[in-house]
PDB file of N, CA, C and O in Angstrom, chain B, residues numbered from 101:
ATOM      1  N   UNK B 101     343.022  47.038 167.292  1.00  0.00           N
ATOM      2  CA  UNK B 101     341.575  46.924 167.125  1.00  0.00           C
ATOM      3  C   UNK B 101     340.850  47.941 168.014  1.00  0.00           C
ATOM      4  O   UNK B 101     339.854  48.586 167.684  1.00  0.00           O
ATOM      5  N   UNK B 102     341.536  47.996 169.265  1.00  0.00           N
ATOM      6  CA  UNK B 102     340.694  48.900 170.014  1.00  0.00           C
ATOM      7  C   UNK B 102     340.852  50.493 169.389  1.00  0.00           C
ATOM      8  O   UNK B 102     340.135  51.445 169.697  1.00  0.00           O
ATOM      9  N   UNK B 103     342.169  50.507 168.279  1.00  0.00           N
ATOM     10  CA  UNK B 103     342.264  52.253 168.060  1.00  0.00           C
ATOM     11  C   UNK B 103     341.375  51.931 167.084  1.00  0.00           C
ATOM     12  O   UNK B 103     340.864  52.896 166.515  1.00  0.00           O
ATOM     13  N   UNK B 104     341.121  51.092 166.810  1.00  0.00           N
ATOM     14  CA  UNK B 104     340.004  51.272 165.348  1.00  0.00           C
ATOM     15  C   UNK B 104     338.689  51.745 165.886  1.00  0.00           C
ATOM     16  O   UNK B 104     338.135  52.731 165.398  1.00  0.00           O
ATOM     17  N   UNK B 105     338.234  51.140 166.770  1.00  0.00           N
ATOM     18  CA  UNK B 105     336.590  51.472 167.683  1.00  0.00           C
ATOM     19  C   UNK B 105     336.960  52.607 167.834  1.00  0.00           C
ATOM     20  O   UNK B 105     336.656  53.302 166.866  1.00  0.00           O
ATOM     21  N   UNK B 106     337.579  53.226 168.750  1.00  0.00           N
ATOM     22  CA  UNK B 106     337.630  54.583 169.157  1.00  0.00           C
ATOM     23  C   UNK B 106     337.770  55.856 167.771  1.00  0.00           C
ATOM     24  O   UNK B 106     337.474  57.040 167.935  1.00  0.00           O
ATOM     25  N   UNK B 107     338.230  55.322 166.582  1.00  0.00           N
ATOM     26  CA  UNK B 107     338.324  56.245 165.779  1.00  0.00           C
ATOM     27  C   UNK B 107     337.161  56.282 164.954  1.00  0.00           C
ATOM     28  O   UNK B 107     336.761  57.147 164.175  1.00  0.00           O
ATOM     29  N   UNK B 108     336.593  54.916 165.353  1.00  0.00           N
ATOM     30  CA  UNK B 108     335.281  55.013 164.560  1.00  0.00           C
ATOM     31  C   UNK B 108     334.183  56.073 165.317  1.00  0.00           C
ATOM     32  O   UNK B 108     333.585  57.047 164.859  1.00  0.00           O
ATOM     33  N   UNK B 109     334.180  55.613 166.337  1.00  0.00           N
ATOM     34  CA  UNK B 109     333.177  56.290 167.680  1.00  0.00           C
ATOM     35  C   UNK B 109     333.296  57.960 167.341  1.00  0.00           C
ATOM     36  O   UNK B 109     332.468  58.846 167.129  1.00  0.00           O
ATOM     37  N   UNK B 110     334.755  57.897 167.406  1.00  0.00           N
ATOM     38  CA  UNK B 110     335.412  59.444 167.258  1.00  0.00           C
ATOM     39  C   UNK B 110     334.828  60.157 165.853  1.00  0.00           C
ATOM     40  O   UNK B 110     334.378  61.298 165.750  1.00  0.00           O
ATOM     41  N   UNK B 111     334.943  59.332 165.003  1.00  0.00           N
ATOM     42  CA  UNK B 111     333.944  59.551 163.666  1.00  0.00           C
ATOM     43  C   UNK B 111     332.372  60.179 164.038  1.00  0.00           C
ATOM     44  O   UNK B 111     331.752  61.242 164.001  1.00  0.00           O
ATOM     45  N   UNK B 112     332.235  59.061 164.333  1.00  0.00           N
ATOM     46  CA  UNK B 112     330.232  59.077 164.190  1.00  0.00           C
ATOM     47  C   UNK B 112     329.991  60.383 165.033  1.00  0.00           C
ATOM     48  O   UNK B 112     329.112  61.165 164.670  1.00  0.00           O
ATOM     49  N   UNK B 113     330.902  60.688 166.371  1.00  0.00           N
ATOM     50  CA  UNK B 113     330.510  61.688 167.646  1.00  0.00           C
ATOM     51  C   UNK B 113     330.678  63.268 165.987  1.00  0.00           C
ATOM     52  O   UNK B 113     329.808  63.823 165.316  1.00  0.00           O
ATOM     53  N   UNK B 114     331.666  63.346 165.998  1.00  0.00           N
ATOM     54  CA  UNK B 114     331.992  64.367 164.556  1.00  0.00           C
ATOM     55  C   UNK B 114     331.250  64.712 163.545  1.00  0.00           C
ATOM     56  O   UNK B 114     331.207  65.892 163.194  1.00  0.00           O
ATOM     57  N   UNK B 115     330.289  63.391 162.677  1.00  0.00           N
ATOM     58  CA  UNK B 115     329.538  63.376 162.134  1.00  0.00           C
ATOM     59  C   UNK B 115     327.965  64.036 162.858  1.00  0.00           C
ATOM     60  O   UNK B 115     327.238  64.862 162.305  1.00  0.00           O
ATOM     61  N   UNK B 116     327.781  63.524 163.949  1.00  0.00           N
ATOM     62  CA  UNK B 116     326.269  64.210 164.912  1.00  0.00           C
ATOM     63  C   UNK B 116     326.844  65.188 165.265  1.00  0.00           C
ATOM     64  O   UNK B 116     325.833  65.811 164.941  1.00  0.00           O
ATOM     65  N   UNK B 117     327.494  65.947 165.621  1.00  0.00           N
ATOM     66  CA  UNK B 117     327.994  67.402 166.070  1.00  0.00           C
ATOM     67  C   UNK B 117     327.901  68.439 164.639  1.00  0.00           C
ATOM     68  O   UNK B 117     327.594  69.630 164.599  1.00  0.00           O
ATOM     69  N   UNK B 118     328.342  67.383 163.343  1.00  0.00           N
ATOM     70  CA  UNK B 118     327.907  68.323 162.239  1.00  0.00           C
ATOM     71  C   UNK B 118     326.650  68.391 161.710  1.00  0.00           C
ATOM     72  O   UNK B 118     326.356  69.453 161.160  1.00  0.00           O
ATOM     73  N   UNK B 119     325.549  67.210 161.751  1.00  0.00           N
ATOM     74  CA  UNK B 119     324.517  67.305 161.927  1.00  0.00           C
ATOM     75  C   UNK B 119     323.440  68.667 162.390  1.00  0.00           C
ATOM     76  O   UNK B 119     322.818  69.585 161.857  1.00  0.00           O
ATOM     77  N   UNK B 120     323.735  68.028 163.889  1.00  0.00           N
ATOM     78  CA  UNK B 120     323.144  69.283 164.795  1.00  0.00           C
ATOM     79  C   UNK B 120     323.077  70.844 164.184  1.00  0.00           C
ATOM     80  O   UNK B 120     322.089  71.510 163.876  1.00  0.00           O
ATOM     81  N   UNK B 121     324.374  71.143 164.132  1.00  0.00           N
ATOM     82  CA  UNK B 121     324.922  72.392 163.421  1.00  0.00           C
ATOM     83  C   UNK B 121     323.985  73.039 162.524  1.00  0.00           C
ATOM     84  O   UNK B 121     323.318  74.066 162.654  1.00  0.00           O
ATOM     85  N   UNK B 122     324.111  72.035 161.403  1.00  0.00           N
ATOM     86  CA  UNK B 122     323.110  72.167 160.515  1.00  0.00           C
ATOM     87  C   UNK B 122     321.816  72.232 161.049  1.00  0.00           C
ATOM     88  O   UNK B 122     321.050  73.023 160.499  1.00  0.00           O
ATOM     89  N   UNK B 123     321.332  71.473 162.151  1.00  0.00           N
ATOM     90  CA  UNK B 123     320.016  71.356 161.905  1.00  0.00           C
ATOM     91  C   UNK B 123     319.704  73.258 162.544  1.00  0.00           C
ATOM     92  O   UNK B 123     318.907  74.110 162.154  1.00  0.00           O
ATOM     93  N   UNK B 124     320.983  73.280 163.872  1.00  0.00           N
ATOM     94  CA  UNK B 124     320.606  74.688 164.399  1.00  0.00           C
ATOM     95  C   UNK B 124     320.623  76.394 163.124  1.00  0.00           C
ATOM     96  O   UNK B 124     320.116  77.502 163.295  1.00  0.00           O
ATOM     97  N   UNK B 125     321.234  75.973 162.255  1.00  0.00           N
ATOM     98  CA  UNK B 125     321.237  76.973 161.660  1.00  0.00           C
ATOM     99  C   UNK B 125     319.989  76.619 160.438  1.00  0.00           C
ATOM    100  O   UNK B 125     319.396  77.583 159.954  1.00  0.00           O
ATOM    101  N   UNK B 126     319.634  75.206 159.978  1.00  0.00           N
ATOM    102  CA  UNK B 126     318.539  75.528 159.123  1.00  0.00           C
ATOM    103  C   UNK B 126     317.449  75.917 159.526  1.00  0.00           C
ATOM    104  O   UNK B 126     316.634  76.369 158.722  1.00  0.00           O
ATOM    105  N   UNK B 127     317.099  75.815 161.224  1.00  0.00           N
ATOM    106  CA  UNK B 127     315.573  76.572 162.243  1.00  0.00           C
ATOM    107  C   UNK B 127     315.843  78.179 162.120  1.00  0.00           C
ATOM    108  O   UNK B 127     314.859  78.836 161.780  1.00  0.00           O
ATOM    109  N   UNK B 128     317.215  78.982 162.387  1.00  0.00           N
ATOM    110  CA  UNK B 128     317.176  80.219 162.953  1.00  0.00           C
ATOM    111  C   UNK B 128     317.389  81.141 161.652  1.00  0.00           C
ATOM    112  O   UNK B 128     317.531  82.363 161.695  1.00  0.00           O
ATOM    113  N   UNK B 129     317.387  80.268 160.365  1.00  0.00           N
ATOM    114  CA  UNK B 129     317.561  81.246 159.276  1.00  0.00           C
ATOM    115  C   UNK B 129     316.417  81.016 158.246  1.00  0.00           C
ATOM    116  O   UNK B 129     316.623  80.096 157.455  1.00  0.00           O
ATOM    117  N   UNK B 130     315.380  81.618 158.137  1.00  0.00           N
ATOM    118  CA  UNK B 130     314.189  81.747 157.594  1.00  0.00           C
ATOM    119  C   UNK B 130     314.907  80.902 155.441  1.00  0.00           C
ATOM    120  O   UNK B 130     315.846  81.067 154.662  1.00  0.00           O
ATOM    121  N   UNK B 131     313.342  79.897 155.572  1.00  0.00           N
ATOM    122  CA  UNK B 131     314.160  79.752 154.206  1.00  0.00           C
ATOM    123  C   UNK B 131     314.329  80.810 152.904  1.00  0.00           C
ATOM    124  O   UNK B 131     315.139  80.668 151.989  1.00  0.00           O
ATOM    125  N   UNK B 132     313.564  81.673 153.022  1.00  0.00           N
ATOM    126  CA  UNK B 132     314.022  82.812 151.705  1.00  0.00           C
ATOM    127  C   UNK B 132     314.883  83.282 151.977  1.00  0.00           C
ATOM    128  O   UNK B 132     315.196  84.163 151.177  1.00  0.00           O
ATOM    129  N   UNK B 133     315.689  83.134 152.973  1.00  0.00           N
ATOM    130  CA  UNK B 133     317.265  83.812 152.865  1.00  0.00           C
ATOM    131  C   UNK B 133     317.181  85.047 153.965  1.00  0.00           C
ATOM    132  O   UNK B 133     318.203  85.335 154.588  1.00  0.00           O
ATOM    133  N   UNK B 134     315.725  85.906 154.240  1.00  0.00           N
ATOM    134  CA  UNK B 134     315.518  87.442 154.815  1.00  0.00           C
ATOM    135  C   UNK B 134     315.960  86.864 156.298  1.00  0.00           C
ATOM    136  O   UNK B 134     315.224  86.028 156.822  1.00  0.00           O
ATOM    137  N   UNK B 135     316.894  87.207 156.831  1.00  0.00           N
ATOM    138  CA  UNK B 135     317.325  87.678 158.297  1.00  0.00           C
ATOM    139  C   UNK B 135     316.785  88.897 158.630  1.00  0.00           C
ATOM    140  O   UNK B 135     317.279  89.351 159.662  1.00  0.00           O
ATOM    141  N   UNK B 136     315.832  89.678 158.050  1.00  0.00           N
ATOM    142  CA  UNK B 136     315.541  90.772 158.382  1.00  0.00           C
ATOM    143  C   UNK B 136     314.231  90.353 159.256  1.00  0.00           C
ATOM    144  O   UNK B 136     313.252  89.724 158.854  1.00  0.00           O
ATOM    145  N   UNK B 137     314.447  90.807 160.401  1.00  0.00           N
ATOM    146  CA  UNK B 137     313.663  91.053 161.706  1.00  0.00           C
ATOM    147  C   UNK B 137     312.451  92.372 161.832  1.00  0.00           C
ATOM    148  O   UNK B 137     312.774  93.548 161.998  1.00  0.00           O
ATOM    149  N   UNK B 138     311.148  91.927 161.724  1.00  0.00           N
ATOM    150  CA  UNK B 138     310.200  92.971 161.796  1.00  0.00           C
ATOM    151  C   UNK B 138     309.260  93.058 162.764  1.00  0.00           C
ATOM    152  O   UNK B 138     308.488  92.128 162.996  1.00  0.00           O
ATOM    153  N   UNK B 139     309.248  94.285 163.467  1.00  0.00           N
ATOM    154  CA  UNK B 139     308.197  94.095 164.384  1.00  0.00           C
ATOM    155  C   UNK B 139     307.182  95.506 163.409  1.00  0.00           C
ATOM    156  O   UNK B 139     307.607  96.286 162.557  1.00  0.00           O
ATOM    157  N   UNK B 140     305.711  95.362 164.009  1.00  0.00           N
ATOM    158  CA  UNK B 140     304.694  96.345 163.219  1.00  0.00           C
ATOM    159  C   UNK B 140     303.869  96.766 164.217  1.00  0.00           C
ATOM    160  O   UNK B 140     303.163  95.823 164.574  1.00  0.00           O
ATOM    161  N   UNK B 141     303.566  98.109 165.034  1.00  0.00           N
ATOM    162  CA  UNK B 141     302.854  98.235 165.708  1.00  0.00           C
ATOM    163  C   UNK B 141     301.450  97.658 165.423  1.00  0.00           C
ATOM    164  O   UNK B 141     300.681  97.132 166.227  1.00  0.00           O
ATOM    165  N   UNK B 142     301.287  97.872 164.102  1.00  0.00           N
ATOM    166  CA  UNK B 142     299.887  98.020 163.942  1.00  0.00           C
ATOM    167  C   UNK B 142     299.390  97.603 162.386  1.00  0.00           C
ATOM    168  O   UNK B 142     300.214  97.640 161.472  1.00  0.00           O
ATOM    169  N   UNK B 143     298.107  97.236 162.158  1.00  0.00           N
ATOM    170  CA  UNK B 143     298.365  96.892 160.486  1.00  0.00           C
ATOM    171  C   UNK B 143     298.413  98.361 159.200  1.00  0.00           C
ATOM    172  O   UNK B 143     298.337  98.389 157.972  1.00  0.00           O
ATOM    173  N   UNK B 144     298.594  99.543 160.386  1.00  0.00           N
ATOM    174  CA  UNK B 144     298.025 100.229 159.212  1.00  0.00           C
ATOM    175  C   UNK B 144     299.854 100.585 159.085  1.00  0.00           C
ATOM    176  O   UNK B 144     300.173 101.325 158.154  1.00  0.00           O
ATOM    177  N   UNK B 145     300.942 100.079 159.975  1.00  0.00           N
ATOM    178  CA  UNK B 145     302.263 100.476 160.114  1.00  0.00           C
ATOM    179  C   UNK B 145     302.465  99.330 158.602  1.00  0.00           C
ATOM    180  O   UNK B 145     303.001  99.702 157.558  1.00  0.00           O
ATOM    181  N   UNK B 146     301.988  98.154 158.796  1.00  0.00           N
ATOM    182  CA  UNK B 146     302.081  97.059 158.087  1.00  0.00           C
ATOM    183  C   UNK B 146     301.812  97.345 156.720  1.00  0.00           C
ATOM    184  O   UNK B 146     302.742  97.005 155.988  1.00  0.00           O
ATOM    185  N   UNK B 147     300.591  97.992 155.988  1.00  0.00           N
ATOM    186  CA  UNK B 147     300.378  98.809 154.911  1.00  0.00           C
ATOM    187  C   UNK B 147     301.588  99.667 154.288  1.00  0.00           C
ATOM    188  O   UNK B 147     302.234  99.469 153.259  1.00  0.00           O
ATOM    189  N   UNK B 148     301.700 100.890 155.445  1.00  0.00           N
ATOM    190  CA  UNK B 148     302.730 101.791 155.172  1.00  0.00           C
ATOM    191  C   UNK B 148     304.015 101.069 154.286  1.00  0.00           C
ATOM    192  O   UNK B 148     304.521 101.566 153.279  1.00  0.00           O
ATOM    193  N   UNK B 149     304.447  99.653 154.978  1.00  0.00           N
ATOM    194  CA  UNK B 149     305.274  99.077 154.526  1.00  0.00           C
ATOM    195  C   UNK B 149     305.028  98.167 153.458  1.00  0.00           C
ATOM    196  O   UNK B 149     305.796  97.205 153.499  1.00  0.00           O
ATOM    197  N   UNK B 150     304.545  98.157 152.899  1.00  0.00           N
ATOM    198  CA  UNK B 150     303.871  97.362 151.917  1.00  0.00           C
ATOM    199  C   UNK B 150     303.805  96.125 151.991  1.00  0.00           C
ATOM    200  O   UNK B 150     303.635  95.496 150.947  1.00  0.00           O
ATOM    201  N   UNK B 151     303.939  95.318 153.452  1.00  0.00           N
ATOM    202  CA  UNK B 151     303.824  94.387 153.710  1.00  0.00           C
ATOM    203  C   UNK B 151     302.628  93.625 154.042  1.00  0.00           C
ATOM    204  O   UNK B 151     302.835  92.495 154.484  1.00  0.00           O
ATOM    205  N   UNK B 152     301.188  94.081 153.899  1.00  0.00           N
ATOM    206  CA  UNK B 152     300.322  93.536 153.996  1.00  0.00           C
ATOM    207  C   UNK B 152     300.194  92.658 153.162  1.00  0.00           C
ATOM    208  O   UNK B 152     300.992  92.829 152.240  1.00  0.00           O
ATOM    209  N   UNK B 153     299.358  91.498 152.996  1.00  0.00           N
ATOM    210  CA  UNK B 153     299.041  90.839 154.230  1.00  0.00           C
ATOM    211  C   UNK B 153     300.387  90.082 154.505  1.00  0.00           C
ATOM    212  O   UNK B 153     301.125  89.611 153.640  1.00  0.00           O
ATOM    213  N   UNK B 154     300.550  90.053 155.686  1.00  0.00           N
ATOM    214  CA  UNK B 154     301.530  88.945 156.297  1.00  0.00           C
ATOM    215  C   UNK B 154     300.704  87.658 156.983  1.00  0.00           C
ATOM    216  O   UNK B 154     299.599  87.471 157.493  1.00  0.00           O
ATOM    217  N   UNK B 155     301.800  86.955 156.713  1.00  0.00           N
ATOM    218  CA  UNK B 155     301.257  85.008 156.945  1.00  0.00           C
ATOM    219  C   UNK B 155     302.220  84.590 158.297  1.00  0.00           C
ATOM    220  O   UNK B 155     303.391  84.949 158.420  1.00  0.00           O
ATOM    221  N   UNK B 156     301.617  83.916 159.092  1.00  0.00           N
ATOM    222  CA  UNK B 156     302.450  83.252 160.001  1.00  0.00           C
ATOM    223  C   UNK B 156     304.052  82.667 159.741  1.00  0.00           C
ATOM    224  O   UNK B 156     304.138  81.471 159.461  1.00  0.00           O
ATOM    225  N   UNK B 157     304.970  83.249 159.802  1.00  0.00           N
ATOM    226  CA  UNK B 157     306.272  82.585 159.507  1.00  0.00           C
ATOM    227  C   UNK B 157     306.878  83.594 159.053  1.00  0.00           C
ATOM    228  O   UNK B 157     308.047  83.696 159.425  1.00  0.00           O
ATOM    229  N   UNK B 158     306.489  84.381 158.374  1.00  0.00           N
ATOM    230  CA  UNK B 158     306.771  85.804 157.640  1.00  0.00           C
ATOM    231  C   UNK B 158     307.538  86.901 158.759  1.00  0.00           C
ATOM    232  O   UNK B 158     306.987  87.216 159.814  1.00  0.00           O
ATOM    233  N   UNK B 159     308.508  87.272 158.464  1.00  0.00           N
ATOM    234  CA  UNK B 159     309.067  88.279 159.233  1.00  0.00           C
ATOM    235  C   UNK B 159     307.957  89.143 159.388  1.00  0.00           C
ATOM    236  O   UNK B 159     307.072  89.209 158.535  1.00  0.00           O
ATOM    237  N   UNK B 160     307.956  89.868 160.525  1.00  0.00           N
ATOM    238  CA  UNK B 160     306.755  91.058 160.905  1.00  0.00           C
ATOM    239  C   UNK B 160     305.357  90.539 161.548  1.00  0.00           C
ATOM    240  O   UNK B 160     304.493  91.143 162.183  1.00  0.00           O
ATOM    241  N   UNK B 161     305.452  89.385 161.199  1.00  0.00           N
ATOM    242  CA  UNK B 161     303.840  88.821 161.713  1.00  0.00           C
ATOM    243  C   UNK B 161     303.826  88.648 163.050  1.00  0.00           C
ATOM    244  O   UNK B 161     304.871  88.493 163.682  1.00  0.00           O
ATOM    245  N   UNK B 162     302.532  88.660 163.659  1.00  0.00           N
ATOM    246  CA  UNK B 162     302.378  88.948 165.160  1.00  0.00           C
ATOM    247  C   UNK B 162     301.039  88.090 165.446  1.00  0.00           C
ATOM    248  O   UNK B 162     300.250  88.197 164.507  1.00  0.00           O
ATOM    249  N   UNK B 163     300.685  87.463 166.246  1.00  0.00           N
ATOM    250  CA  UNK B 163     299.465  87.335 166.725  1.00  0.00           C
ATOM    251  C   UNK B 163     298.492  88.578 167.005  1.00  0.00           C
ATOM    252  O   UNK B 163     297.272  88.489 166.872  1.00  0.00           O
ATOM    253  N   UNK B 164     299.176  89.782 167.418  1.00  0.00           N
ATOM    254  CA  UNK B 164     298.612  91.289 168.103  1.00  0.00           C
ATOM    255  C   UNK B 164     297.755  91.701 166.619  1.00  0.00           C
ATOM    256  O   UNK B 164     296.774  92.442 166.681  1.00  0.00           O
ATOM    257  N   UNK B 165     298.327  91.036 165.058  1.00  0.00           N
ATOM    258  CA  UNK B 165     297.900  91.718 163.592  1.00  0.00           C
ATOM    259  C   UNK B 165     296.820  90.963 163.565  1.00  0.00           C
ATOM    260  O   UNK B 165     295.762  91.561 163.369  1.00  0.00           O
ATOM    261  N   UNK B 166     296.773  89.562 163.737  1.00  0.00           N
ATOM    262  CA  UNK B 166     296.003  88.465 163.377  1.00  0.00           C
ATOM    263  C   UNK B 166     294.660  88.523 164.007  1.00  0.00           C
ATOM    264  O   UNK B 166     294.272  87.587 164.706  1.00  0.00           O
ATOM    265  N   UNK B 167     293.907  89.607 163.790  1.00  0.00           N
ATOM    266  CA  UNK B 167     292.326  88.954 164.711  1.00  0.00           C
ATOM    267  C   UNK B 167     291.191  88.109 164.500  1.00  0.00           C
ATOM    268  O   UNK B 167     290.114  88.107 165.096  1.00  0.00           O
ATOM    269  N   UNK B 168     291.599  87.388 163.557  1.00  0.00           N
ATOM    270  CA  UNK B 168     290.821  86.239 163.629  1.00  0.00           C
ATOM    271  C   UNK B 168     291.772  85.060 163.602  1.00  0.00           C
ATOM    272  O   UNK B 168     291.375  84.009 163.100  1.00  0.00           O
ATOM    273  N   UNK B 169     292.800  85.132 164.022  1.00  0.00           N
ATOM    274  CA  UNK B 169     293.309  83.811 164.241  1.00  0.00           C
ATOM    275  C   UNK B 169     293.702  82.912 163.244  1.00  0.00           C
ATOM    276  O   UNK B 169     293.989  81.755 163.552  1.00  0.00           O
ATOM    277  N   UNK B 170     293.753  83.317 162.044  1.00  0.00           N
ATOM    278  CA  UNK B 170     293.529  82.578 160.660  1.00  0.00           C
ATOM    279  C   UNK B 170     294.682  82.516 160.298  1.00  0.00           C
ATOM    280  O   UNK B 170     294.768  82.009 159.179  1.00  0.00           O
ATOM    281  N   UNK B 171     295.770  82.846 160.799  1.00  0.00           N
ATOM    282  CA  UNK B 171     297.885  82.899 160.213  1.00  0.00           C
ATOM    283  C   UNK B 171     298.011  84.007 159.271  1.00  0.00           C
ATOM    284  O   UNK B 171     299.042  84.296 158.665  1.00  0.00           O
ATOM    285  N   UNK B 172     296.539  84.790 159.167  1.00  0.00           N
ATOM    286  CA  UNK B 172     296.767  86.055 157.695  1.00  0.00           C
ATOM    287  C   UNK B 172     296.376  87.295 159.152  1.00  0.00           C
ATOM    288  O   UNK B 172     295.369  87.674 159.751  1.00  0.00           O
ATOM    289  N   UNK B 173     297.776  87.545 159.191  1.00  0.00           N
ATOM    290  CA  UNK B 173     297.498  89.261 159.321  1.00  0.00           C
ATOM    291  C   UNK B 173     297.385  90.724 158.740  1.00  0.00           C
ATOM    292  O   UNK B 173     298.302  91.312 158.168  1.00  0.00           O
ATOM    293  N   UNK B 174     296.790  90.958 158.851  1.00  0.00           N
ATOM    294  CA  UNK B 174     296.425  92.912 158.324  1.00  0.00           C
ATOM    295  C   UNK B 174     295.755  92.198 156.400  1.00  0.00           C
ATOM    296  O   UNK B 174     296.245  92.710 155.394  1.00  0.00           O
ATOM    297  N   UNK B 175     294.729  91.118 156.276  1.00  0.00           N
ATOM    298  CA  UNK B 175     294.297  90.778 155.523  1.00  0.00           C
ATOM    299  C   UNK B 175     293.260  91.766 154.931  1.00  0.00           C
ATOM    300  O   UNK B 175     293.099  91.901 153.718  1.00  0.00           O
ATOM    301  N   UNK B 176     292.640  92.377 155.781  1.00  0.00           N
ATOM    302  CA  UNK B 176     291.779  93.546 155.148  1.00  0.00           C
ATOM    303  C   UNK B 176     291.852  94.812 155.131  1.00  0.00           C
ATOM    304  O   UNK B 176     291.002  95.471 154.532  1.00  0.00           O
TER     305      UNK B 176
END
């Protein structure tokens, strides 16, 4: 009886360790799939790239693009 508890315990600890896992890789991988990392000096760099406007969450977006604070950078 007691190997039964421990294999259960041993279970559940296995089960939250695969959890976690998951939860760490569904935060650090953007959901459209882009791992691509952008930084933009500036919005007119942001244009060049045809990435205007960028939205908060969006690879490339910056608070430094955003001057009104609104989550839409290089909007105009």
């Amino acid at each position: 009886k007691q190997q039964e508890e421990q294999k259960r315990q041993a279970d559940e600890q296995a089960r939250k360790q695969q959890e976690e896992q998951k939860a760490q890789q569904a935060q650090t991988q953007p959901a459209n799939g882009n791992t691509d990392s952008a930084y933009y000096k500036n919005c007119a760099a942001v244009r060049a790239a045809g990435k205007a406007p960028l939205h908060k969450g969006q690879p490339g977006y910056s608070s430094h693009l955003d001057r009104d604070g609104d989550g839409i950078a290089c909007e105009k």
